[in-house]
Residue frames as a rotation matrix with the C-alpha (Angstrom) as fourth column:
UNK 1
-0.206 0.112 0.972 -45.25
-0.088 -0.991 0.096 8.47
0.975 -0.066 0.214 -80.47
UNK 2
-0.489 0.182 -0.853 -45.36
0.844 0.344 -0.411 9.30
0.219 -0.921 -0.322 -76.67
UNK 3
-0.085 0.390 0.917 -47.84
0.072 -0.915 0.396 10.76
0.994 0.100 0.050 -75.13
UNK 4
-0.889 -0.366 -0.275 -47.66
0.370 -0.222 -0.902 12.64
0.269 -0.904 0.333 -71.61
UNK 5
0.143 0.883 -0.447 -50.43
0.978 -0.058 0.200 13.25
0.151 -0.465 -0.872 -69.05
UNK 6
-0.862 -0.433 -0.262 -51.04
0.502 -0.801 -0.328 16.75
-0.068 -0.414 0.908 -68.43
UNK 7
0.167 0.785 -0.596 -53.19
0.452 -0.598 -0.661 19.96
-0.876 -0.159 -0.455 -69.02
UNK 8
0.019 -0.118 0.993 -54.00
0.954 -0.296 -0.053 21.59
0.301 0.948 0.107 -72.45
UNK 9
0.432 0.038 -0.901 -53.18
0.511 -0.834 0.210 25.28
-0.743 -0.551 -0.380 -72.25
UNK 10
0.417 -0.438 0.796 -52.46
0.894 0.037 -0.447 27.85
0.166 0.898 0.407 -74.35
UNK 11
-0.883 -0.343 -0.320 -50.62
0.451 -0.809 -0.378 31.49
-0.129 -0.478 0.869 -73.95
UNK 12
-0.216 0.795 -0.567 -53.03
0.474 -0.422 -0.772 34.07
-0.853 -0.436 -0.286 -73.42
UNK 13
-0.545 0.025 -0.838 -52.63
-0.498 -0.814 0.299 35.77
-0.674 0.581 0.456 -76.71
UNK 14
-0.873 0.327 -0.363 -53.89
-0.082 0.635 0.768 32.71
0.482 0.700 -0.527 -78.70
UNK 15
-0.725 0.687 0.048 -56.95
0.430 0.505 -0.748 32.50
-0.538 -0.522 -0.662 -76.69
UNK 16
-0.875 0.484 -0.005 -60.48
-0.127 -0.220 0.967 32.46
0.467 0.847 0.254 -78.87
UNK 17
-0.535 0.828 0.169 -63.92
-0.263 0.027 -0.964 32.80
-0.803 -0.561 0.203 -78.36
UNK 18
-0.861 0.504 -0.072 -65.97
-0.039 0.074 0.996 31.13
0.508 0.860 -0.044 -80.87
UNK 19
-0.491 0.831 0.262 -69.48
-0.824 -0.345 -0.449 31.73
-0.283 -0.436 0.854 -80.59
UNK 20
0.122 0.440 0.890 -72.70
-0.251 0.881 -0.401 28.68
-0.960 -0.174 0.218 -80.91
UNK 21
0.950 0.313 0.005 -72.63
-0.064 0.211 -0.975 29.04
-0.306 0.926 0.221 -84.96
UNK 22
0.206 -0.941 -0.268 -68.92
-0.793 0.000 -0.609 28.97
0.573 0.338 -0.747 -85.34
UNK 23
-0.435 -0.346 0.832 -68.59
-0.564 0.824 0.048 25.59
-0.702 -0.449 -0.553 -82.72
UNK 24
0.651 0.676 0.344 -71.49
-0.295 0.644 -0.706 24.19
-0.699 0.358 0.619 -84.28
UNK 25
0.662 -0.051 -0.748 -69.05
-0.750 -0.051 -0.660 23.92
-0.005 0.997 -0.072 -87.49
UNK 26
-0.357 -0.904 0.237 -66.31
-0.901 0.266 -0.342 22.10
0.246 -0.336 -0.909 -85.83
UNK 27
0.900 0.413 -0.140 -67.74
-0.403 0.910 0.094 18.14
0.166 -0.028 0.986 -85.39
UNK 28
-0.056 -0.823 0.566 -64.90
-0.696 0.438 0.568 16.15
-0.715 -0.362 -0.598 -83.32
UNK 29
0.570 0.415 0.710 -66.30
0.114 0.815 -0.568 13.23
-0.814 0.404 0.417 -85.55
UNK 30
0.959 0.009 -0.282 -64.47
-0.191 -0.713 -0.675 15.13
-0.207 0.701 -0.682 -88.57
UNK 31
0.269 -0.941 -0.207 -61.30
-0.866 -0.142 -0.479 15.09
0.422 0.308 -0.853 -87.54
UNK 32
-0.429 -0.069 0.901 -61.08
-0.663 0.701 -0.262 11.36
-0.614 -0.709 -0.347 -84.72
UNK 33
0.339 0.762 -0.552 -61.48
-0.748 0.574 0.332 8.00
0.570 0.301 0.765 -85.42
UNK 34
0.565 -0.279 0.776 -61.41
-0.541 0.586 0.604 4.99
-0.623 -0.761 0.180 -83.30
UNK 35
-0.331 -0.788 -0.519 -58.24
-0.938 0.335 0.090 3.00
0.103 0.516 -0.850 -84.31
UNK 36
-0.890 -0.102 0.444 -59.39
-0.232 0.941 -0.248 -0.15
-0.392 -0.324 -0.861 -82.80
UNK 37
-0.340 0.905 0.256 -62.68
0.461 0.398 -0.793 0.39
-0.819 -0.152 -0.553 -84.35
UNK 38
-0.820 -0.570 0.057 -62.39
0.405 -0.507 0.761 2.34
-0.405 0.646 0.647 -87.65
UNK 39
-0.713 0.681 0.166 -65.87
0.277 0.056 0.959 2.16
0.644 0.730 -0.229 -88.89
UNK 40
0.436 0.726 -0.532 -67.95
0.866 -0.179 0.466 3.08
0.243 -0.664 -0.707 -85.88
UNK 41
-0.104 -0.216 0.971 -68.68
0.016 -0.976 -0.215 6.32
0.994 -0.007 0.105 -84.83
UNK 42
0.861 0.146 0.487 -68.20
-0.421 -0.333 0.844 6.25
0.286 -0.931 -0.225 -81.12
UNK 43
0.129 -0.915 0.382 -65.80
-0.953 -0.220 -0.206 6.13
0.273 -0.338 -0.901 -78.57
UNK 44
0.270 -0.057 -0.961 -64.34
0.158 0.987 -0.014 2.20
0.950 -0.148 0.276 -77.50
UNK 45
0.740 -0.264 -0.618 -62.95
0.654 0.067 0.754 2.00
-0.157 -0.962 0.222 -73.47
UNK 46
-0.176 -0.769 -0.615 -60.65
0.984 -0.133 -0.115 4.27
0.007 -0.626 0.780 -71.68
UNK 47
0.065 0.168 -0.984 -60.58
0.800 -0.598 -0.050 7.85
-0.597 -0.784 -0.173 -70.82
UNK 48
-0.028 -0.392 -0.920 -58.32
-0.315 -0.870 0.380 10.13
-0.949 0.300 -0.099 -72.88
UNK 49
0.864 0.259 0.433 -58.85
0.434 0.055 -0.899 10.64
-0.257 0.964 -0.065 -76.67
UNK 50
-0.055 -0.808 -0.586 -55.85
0.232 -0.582 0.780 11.87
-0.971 -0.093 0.219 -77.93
UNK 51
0.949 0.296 0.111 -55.51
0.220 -0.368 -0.904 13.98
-0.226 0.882 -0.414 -81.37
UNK 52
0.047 -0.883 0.466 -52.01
0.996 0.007 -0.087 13.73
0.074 0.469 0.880 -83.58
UNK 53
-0.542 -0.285 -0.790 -50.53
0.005 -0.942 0.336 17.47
-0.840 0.178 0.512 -84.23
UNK 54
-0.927 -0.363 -0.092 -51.91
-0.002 -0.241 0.971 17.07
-0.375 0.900 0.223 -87.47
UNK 55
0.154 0.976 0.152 -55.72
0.802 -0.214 0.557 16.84
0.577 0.036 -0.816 -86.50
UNK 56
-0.037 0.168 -0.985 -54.97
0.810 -0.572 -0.128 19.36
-0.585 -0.803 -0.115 -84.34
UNK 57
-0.823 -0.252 -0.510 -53.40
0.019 -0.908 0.419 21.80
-0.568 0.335 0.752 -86.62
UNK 58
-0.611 0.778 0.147 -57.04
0.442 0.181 0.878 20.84
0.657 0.602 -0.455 -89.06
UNK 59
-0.064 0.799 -0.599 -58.86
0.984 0.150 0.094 21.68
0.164 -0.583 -0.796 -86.30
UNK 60
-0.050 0.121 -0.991 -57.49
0.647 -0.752 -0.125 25.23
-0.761 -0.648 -0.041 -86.24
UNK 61
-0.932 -0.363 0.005 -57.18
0.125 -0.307 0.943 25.62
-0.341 0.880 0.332 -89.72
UNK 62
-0.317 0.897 0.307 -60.98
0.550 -0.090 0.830 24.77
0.773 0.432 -0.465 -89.81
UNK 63
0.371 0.459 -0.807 -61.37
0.851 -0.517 0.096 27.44
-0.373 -0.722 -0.582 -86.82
UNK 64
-0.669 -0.558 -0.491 -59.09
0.160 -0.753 0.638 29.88
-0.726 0.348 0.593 -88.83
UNK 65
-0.933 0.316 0.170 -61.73
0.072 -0.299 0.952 29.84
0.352 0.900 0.256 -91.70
UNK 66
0.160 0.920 -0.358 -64.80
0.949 -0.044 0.312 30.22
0.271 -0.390 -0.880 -89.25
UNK 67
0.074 -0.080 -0.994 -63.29
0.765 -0.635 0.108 33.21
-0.640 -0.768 0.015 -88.28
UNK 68
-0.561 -0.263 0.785 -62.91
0.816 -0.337 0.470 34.65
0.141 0.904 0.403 -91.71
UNK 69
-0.132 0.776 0.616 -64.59
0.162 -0.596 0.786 37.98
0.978 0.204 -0.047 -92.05
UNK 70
0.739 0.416 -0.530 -64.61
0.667 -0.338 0.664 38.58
0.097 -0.844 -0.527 -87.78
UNK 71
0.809 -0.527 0.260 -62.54
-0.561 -0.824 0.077 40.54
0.173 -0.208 -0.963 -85.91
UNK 72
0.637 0.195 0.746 -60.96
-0.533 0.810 0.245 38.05
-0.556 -0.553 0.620 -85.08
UNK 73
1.000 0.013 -0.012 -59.66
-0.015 0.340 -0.940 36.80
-0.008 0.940 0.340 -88.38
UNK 74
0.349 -0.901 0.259 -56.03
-0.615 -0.429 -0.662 38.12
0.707 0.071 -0.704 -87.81
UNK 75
-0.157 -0.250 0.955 -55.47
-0.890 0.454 -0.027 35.77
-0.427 -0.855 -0.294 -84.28
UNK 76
0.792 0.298 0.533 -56.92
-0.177 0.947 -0.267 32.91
-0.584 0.117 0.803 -85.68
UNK 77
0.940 -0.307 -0.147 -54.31
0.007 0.450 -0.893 32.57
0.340 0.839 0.425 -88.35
UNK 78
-0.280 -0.917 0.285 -51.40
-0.763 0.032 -0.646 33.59
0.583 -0.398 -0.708 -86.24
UNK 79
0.384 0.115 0.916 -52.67
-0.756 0.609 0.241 31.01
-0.530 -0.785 0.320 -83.72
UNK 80
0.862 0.363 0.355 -52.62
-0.077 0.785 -0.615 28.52
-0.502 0.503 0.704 -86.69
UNK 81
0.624 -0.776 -0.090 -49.47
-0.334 -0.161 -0.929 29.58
0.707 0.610 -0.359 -88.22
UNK 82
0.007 -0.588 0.809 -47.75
-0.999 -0.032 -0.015 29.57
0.035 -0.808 -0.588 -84.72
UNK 83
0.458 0.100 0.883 -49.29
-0.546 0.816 0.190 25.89
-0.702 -0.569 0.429 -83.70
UNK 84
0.954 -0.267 0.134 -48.01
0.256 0.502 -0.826 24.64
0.154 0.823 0.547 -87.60
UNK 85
0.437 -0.898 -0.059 -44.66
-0.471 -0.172 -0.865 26.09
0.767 0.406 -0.498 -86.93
UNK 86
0.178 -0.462 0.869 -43.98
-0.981 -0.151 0.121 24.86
0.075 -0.874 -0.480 -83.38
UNK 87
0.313 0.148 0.938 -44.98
-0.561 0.826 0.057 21.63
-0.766 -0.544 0.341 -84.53
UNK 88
-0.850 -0.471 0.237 -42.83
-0.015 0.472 0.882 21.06
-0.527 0.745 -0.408 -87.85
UNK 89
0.237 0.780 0.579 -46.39
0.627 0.333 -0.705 21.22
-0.742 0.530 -0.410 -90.04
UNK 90
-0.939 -0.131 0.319 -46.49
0.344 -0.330 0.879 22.58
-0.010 0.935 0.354 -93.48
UNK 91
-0.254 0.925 -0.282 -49.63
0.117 -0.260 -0.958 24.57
-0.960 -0.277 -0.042 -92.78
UNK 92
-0.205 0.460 -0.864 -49.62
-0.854 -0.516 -0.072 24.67
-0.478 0.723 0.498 -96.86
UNK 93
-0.605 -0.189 -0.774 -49.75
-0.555 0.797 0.240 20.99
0.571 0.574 -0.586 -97.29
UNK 94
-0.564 0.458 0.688 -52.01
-0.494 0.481 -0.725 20.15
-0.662 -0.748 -0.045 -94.19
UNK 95
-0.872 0.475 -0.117 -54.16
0.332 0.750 0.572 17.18
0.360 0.460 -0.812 -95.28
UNK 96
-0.075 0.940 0.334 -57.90
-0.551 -0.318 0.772 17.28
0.831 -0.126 0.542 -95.67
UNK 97
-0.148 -0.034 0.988 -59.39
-0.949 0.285 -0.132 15.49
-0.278 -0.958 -0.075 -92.43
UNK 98
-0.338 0.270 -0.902 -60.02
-0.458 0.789 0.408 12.02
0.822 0.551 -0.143 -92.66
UNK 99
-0.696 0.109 0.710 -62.17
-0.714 -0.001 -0.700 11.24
-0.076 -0.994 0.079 -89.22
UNK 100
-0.878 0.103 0.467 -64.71
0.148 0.987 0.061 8.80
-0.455 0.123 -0.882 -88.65
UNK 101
0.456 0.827 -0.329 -67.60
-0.048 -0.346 -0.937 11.11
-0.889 0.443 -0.118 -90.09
UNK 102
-0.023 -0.443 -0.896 -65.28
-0.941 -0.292 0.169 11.64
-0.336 0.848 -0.410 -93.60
UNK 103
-0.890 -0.398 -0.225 -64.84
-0.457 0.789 0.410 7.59
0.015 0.468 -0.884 -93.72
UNK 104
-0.436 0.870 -0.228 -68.60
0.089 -0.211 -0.973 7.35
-0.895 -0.445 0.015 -93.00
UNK 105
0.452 0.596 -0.664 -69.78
-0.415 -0.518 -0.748 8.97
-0.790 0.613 0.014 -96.02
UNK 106
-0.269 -0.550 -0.791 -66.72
-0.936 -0.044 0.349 7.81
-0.227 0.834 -0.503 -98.22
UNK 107
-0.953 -0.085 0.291 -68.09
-0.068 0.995 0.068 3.98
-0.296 0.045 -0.954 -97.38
UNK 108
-0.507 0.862 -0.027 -71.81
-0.672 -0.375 0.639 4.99
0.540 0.342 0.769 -97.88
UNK 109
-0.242 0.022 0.970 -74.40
-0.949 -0.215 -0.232 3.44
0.203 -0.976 0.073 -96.01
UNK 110
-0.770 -0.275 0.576 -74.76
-0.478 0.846 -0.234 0.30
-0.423 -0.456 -0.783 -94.43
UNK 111
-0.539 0.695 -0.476 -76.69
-0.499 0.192 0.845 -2.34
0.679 0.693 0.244 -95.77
């Protein structure tokens, strides 16, 4: 996979506002893990983290269901539908996450 330097950006119509109790749900940890370091939760050298289409599209899928029940609610899912279609995802098959908080818990804790 190549990836290109640039700026994230999105059209104006997709743009959200999530308020402190709707970020608070979102945990980067959730959806990222270090490849070179699988089992640790933190970041290893260089700059740019980079997230597959397919944590991404998790990431909005778990912002589409924070919005449930706002006004909102309608954008979020077209945002999510839109970002699954532009990018070839099955937005009905999206995997659960599987970050370094998810592999964390599934190993239990250290002795």
């Amino acid at each position: 996979m190549i990836y290109y330097e640039g700026y994230v950006s999105t059209k104006s119509e997709y743009k959200l506002e999530m308020n402190h109790f709707e970020a608070k749900q979102l945990k980067f940890w959730n959806y990222y893990f270090n490849p070179n370091q699988p089992e640790l939760i933190r970041f290893g050298s260089g700059l740019h983290r980079y997230l597959s289409h397919e944590q991404a599209a998790q990431i909005l899928r778990d912002v589409m269901n924070a919005k449930m029940g706002t006004k909102d609610e309608l954008l979020a899912n077209r945002f999510f539908e839109h970002f699954c279609k532009t990018n070839g995802i099955d937005s009905t098959s999206l995997q659960e996450f599987n970050g370094a908080l998810r592999r964390s818990v599934s190993r239990g804790p250290s002795p």
